[in-house]
C-alpha positions in Angstrom: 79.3 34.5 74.6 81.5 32.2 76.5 85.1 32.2 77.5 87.2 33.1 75.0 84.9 33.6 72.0 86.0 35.5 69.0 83.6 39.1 68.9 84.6 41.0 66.1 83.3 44.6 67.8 85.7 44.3 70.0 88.9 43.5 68.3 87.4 46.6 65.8 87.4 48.8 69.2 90.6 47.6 70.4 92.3 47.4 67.3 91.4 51.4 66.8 92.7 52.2 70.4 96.0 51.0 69.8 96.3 52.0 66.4 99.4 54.6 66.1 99.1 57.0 62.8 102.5 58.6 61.7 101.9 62.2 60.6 101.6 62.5 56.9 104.6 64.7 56.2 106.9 63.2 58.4 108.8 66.3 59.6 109.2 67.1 63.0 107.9 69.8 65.0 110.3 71.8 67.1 108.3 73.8 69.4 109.8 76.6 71.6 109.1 78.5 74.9 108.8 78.2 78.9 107.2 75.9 81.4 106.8 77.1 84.8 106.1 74.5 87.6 103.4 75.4 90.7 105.3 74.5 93.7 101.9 74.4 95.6 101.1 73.3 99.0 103.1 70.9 100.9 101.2 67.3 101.9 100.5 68.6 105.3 98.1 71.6 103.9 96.6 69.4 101.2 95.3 66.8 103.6 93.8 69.6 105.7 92.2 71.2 102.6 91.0 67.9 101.8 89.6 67.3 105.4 87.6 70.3 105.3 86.4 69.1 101.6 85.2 66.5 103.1 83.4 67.9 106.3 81.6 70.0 104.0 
């Protein structure tokens, strides 16, 4: 297939990933309760984590 050739397949496969379907009632959905964050680590024990990841 050379440059810029026309393939059907893959218009079909990128065609479906950017396809966007509304929902089919159309309300909205309220939704309701907590999100907690994970501080974790600062950088400084990450890398070292990752360092002994590594050396392993």
């Amino acid at each position: 297939m050379g440059m810029g050739a026309y393939d059907e397949d893959e218009h079909e496969r990128r065609a479906e990933k950017t396809r966007v379907e509304a929902d089919a009632s159309g309300e909205r959905v309220d939704f309701r309760g907590d999100v907690e964050f994970d501080e974790g680590d600062d950088a400084d024990a990450l890398i070292e984590q990752f360092q002994q990841l590594r050396e392993n």
